[in-house]
KOLKEKOL-72450 format. One line per field, with one value per residue (C-alpha): residue number from 1; residue in one letter; z, y, x. Coordinates in Angstrom, 3 decimals. Layout:
N
num = c(NUM/...)
residu = c(A/...)
c3 = c(Z/...)
c2 = c(Y/...)
c1 = c(X/...)
//
This chain:
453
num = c(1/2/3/4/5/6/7/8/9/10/11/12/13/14/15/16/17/18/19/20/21/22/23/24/25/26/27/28/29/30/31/32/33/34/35/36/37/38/39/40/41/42/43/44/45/46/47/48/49/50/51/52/53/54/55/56/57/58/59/60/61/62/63/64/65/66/67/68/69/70/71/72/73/74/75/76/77/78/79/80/81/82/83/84/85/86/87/88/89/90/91/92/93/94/95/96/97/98/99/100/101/102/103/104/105/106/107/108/109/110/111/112/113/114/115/116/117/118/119/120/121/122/123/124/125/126/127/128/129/130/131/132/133/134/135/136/137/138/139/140/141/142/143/144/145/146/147/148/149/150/151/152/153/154/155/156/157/158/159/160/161/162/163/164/165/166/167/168/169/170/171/172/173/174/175/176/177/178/179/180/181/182/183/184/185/186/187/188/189/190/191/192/193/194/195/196/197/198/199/200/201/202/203/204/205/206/207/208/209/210/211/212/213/214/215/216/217/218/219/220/221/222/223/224/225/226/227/228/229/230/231/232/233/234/235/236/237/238/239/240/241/242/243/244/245/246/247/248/249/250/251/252/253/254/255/256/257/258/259/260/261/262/263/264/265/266/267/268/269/270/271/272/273/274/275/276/277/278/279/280/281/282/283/284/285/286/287/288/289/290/291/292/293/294/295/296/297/298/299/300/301/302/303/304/305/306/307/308/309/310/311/312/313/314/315/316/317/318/319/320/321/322/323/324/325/326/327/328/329/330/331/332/333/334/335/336/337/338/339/340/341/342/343/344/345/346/347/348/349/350/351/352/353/354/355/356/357/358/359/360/361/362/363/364/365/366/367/368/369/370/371/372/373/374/375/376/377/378/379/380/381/382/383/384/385/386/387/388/389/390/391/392/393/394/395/396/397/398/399/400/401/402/403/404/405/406/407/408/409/410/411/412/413/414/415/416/417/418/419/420/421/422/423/424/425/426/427/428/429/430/431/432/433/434/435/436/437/438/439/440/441/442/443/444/445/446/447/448/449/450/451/452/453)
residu = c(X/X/X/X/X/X/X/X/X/X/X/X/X/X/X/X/X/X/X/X/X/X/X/X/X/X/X/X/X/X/X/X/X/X/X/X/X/X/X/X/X/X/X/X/X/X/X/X/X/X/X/X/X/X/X/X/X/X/X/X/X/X/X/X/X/X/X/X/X/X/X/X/X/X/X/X/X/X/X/X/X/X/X/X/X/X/X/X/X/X/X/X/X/X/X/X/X/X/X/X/X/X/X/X/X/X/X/X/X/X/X/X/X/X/X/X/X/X/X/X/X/X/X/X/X/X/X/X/X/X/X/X/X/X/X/X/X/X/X/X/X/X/X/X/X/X/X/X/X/X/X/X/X/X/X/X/X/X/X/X/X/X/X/X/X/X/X/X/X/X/X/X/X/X/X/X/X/X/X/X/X/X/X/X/X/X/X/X/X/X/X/X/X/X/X/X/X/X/X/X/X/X/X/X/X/X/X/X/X/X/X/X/X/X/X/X/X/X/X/X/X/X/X/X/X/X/X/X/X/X/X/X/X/X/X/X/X/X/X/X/X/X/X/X/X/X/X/X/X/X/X/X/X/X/X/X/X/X/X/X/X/X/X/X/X/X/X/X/X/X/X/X/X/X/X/X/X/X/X/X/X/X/X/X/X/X/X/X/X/X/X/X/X/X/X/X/X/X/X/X/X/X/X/X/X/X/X/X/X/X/X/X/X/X/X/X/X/X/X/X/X/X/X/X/X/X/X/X/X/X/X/X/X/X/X/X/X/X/X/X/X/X/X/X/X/X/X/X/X/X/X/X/X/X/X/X/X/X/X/X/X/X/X/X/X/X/X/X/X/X/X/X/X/X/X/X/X/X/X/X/X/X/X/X/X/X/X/X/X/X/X/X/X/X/X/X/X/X/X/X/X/X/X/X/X/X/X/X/X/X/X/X/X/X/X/X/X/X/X/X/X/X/X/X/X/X/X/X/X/X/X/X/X/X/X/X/X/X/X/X/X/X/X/X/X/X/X/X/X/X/X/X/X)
c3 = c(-6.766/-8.065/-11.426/-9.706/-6.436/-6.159/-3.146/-1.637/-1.759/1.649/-1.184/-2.917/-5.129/-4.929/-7.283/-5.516/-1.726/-2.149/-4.242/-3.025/-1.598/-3.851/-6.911/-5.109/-4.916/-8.608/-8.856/-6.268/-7.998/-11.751/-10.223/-8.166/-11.542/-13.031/-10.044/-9.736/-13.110/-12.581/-9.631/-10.740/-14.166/-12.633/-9.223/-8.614/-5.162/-6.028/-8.980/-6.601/-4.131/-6.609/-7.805/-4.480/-3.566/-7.144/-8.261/-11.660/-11.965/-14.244/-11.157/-9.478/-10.913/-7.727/-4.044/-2.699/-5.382/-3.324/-0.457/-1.642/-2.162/0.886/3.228/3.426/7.011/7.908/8.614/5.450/4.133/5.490/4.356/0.795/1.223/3.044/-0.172/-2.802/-0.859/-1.143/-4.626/-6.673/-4.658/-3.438/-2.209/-5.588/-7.420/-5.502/-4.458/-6.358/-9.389/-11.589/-13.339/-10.995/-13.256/-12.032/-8.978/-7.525/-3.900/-0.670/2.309/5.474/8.758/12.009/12.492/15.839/16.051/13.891/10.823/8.729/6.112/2.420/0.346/-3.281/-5.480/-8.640/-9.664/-10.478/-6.727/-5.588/-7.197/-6.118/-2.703/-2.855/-3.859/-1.143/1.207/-0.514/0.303/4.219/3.809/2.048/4.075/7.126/5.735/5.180/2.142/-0.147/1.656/5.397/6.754/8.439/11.059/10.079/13.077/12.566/11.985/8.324/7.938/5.785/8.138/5.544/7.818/7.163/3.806/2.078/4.090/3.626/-0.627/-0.299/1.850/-1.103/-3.834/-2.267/-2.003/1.465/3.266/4.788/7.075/7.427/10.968/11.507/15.188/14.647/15.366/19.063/21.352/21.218/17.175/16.868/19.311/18.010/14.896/15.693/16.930/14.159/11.113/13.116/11.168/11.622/11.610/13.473/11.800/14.075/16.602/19.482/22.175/20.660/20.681/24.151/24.876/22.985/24.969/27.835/26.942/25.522/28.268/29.838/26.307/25.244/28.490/26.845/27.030/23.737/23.103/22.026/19.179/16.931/16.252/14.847/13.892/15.076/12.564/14.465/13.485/14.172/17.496/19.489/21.055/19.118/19.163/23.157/24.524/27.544/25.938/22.980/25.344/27.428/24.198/22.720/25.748/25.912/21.976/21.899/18.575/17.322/17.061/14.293/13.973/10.578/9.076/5.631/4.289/1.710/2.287/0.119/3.468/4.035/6.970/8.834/11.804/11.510/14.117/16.115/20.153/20.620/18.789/16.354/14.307/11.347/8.371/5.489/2.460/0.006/-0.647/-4.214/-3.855/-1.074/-0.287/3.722/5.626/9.050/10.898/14.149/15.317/16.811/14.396/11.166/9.947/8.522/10.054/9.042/8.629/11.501/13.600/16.412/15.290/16.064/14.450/12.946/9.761/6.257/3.202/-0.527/-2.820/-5.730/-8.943/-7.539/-9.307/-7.162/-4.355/-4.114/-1.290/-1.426/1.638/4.257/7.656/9.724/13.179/13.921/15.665/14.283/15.154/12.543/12.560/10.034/11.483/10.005/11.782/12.740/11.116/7.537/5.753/3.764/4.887/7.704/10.565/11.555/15.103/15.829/19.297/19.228/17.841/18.581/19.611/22.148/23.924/26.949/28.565/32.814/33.896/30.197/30.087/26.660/27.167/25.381/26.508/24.503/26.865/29.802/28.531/28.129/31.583/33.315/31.364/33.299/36.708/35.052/36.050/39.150/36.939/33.621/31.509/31.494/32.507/31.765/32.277/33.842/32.565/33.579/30.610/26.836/25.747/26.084/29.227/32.288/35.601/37.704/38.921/36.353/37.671/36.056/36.869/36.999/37.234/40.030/38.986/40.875/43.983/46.061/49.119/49.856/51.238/48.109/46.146/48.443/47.549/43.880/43.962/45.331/42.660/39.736/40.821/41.584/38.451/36.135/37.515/37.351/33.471/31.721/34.497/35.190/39.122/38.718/40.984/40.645/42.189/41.732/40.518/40.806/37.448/34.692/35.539/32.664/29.522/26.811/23.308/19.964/18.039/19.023/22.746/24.153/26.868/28.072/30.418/30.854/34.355)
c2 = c(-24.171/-23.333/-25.178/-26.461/-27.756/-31.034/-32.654/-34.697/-31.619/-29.615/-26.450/-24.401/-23.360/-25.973/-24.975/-21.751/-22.749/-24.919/-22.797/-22.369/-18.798/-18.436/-18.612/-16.307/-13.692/-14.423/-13.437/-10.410/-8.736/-8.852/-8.003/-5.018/-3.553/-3.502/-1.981/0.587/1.537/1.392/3.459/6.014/6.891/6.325/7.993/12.134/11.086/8.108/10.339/12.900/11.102/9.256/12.613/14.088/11.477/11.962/8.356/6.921/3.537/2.544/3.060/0.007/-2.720/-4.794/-5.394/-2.818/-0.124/-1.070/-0.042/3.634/4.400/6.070/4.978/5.355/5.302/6.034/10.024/10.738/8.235/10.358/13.886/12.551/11.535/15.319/16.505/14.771/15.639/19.844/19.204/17.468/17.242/13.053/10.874/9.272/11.919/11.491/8.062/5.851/4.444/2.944/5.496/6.233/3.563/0.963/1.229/-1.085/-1.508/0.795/-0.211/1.547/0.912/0.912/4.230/3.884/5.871/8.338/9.575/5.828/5.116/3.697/0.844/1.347/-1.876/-3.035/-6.121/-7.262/-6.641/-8.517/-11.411/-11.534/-10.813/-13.646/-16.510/-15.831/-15.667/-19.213/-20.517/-19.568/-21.661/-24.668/-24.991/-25.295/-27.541/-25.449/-26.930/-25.376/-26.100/-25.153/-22.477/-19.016/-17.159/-13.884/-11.751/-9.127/-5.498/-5.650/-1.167/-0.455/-2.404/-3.943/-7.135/-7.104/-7.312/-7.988/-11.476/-12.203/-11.305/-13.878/-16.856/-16.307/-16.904/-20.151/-21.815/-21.505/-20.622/-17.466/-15.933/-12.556/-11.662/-9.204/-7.527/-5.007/-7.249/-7.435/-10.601/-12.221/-11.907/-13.278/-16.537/-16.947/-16.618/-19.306/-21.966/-21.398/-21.656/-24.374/-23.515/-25.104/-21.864/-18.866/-15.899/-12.733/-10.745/-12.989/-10.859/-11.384/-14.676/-14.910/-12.800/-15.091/-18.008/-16.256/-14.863/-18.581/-20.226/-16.630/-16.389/-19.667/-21.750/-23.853/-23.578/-22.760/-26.364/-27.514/-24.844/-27.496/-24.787/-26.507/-23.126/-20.399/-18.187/-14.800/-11.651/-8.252/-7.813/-10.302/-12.811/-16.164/-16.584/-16.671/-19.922/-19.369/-17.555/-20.326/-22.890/-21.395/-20.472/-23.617/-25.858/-23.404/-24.347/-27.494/-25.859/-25.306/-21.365/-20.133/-17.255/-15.145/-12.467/-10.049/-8.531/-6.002/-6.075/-8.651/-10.088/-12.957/-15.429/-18.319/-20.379/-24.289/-25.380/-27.230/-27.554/-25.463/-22.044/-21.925/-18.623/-17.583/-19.416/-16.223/-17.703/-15.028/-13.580/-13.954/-10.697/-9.493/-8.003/-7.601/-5.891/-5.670/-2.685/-1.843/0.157/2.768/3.649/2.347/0.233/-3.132/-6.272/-9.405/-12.534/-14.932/-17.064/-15.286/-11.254/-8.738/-5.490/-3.187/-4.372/-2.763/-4.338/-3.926/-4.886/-6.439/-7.345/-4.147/-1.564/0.147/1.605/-0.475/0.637/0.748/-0.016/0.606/1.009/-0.268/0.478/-3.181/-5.070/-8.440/-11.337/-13.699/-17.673/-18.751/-22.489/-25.749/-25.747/-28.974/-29.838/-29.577/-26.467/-24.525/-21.178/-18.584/-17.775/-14.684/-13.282/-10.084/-8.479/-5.078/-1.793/0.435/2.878/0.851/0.364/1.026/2.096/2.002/2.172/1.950/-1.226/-2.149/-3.368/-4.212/-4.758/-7.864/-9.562/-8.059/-10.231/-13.134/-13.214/-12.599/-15.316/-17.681/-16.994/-18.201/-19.495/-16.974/-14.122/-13.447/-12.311/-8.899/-6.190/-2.329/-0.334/2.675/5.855/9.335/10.531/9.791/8.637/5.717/6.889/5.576/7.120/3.726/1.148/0.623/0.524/-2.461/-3.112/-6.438/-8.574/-11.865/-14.651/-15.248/-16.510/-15.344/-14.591/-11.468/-13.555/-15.304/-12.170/-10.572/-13.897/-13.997/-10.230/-11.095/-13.692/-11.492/-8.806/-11.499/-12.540/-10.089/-8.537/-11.396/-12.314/-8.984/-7.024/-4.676/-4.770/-3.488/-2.531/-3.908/-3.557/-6.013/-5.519/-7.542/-10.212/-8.753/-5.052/-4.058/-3.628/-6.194/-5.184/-6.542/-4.665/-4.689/-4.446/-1.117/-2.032/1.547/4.070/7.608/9.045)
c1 = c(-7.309/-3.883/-2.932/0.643/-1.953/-2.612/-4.958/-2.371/0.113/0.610/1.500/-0.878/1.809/4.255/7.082/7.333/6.465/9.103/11.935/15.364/15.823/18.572/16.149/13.736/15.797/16.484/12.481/12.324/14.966/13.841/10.343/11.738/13.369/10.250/8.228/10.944/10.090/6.182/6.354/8.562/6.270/2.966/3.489/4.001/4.969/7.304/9.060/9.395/10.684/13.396/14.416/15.420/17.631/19.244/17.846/16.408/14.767/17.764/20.161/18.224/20.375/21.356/20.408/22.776/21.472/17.908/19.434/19.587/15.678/14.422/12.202/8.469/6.096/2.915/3.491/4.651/1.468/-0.419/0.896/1.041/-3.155/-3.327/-1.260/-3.610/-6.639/-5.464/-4.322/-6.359/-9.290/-9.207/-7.123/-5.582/-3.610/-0.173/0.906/-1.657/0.012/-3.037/-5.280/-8.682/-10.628/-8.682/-8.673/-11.562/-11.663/-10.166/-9.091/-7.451/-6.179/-7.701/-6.435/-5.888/-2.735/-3.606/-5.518/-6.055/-3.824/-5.553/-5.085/-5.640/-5.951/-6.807/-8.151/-4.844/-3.769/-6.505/-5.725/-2.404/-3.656/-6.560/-3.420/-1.426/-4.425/-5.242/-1.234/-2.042/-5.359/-4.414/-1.033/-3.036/-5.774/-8.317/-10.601/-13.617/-16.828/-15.342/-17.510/-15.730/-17.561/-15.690/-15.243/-12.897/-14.155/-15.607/-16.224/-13.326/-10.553/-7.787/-8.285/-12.146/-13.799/-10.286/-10.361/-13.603/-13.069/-10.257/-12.172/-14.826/-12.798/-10.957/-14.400/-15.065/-18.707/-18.397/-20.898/-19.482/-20.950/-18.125/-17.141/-19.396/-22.231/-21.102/-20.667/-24.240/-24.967/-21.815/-22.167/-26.162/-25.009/-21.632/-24.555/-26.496/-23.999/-21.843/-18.555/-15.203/-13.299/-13.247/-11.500/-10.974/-8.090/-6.919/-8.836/-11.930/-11.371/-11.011/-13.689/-15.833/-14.549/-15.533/-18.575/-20.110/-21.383/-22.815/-24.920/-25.475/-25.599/-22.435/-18.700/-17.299/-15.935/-19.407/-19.313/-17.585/-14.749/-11.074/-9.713/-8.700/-7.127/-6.156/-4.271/-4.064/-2.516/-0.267/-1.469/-1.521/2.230/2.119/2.698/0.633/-2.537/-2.374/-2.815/-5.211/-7.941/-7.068/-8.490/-11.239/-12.934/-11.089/-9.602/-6.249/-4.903/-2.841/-0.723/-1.609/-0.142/-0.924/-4.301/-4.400/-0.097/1.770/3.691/1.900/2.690/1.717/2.103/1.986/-0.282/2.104/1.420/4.479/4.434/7.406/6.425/4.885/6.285/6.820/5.003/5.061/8.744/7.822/6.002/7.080/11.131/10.878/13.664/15.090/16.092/17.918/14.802/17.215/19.675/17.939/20.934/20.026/20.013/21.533/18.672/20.093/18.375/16.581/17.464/15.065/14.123/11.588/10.479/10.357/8.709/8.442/5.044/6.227/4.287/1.510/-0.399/-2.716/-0.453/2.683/4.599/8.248/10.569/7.445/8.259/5.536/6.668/6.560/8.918/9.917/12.168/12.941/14.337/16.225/16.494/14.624/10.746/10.340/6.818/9.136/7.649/10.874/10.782/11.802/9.859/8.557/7.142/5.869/6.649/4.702/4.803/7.916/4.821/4.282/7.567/8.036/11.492/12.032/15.173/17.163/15.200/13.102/9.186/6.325/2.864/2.465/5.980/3.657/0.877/2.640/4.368/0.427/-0.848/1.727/-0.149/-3.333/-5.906/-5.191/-5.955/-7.966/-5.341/-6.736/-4.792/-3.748/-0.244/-1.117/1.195/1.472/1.580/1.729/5.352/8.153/10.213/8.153/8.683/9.267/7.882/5.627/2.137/-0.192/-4.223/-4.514/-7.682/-7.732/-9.467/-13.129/-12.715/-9.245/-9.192/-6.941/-4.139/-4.309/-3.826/-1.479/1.296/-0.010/1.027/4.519/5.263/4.418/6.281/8.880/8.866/8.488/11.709/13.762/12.537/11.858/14.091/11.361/9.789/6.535/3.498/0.796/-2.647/-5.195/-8.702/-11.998/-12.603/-14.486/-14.243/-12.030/-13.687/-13.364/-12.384/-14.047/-11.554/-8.128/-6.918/-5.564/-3.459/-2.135/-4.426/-3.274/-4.373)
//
């Protein structure tokens, strides 16, 4: 437990949780002068990098002198590991900023658009990771002795064994199952442990949910589950699909954000989804980007953009101005269950946007508007594409799966209404043809919602 916690607090780290913005910014920029610094002697690639835009750490002195260090994403990750890997024969020598002893533990991304991306930490970065895991817990009401069915993908996934590192060190019983154990190890092993949380993407959660009562002859609201902490993908943040899961354990879902990144976030539990509340700006500078044009983007209630962010108080790889490719929008207004700080809610990948007719869409809105027609379809569903690639020749063409039990003039309206609907909310008619329950295939990792024929 923190030193500033107390058991009555709602804070883990009270004086901070709790700090005017003002002062934080105070904090984020002495921190980001030193990191500048750090980076710039330790790292080939960061010196490099300052040197070609004509920079020196000294030159960092305010918050529009930030403003001039270039951006970093995930291609040019990705050369730089190629780079190392030519040069000096592993992955280290060009962005990692702690001598190879130091560096203790590796992580990577799922990889799924591309060659994975690594983590490098030290044990310093793992402590600073494991405290603002343990804000995210205690603010929720987690407590030492809970026990965590972890089910995300534990092989090397920065969700995975990072999480599980974290739930260890707060004091809570972790059975780390993982999702490569596959549906029934992970129910048997649910009905054995009988934890109160369930840690894992939002699609495997509902394929749990749906899988229970197949497996273990019960519906997943005898498990004994209160929890539901999910990340990775969209999903807990939709009104509709929250509900839906939630009724199905009898638990509460919350929205989480941050691994082995320093952006940390989340949601408070309420019946109504309100966002992730950001909980670690202490270590964390996070951006906003028009996704088009890359200009910044004021923080007012309700903007959305791509997001950038900044490691602060980092040795092992600490990333500066990181653009994820996600697409953010941010509330600046009071929450109204009292905790201090903006909210933050992830709308998809800028990968994954879809344009028909000039008109902005992201599978994860698509979700959300099919989970409205429930319980007169599954929720499962895939956008079918010609090819690879934003433009979409229209209509857009979605497989959709009916719920057991319509009749075909039942689907036949239910078709109408969607179609109905989705044009006059997202503005985007789209055809739709209808597929039996249960024939798409359920994901344990995270959901790929786009087919090329």
């Amino acid at each position: 437990m923190s030193e500033n916690c107390r058991h009555d607090c709602q804070f883990w780290d009270e004086e901070l949780e709790t700090m005017p913005r003002e002062q934080i910014r105070e904090i984020q920029l002495a921190k980001l002068k030193k990191q500048v610094k750090y980076n710039y002697d330790n790292s080939i690639f960061y010196r490099r990098k300052f040197d070609a835009a004509g920079l020196e750490p000294g030159d960092i002195k305010t918050w529009d002198d930030f403003k001039k260090i270039p951006f970093m994403d995930k291609n040019e990750h990705r050369a730089t590991q190629d780079e190392s890997l030519e040069r000096f024969g592993h992955p280290y020598g060009m962005l990692a900023c702690a001598p190879r002893e130091k560096i203790v533990r590796l992580s990577a991304t799922s990889g799924t658009t591309g060659t994975p991306t690594l983590y490098m930490l030290t044990k310093n970065d793992i402590k600073v990771l494991n405290n603002l895991h343990a804000r995210k817990y205690w603010r929720i009401g987690l407590r030492p002795g809970d026990t965590v069915i972890v089910a995300f993908a534990l092989s090397m996934f920065a969700g995975g064994v990072p999480s599980v590192d974290a739930l260890w060190d707060y004091g809570m019983c972790v059975a780390p199952v993982g999702a490569e154990a596959r549906t029934r190890r992970l129910l048997e092993f649910t009905a054995l442990t009988k934890p109160t949380v369930l840690f894992c993407t939002p699609s495997m959660v509902e394929h749990l949910g749906e899988q229970c009562e197949k497996i273990l002859g019960k519906p997943a609201a005898t498990l004994g589950i209160k929890y539901l902490l999910c990340g990775g993908e969209p999903g807990a943040g939709m009104p509709e699909f929250k509900k839906r899961v939630e009724d199905m354990f009898g638990a509460r879902m919350y929205d989480m954000l941050g691994s082995v990144q320093t952006l940390h976030a989340i949601s408070c539990g309420g019946e109504t989804y309100r966002g992730m509340h950001f909980l670690s700006e202490d270590f964390c500078i996070l951006e906003l980007l028009d996704p088009q044009t890359g200009q910044d983007l004021e923080f007012t209630d309700g903007v959305t953009g791509e997001y950038v962010f900044t490691y602060l108080d980092w040795e092992g790889t600490p990333f500066m101005r990181y653009r994820m490719g996600d697409i953010m929008q941010i509330n600046t207004g009071a929450c109204e269950c009292g905790w201090p700080e903006m909210r933050l809610k992830l709308i998809g990948r800028t990968d994954d946007m879809l344009i028909v007719k000039g008109i902005n869409i992201y599978p994860s809105a698509i979700k959300n508007i099919l989970e409205k027609f429930a319980p007169r379809v599954t929720g499962a569903f895939r956008i079918v594409l010609d090819r690879p690639g934003h433009q979409v020749t229209p209509p857009l063409q979605l497989k959709v799966e009916h719920a057991p039990g319509l009749e075909s003039q039942q689907i036949t309206e239910l078709k109408k209404e969607i179609e109905q609907y989705m044009s006059e909310t997202a503005r985007v008619r789209p055809e739709i043809t209808f597929i039996p329950p249960f024939t798409l295939e359920r994901s344990e990792h995270k959901t790929r919602y786009i087919e090329i024929k």
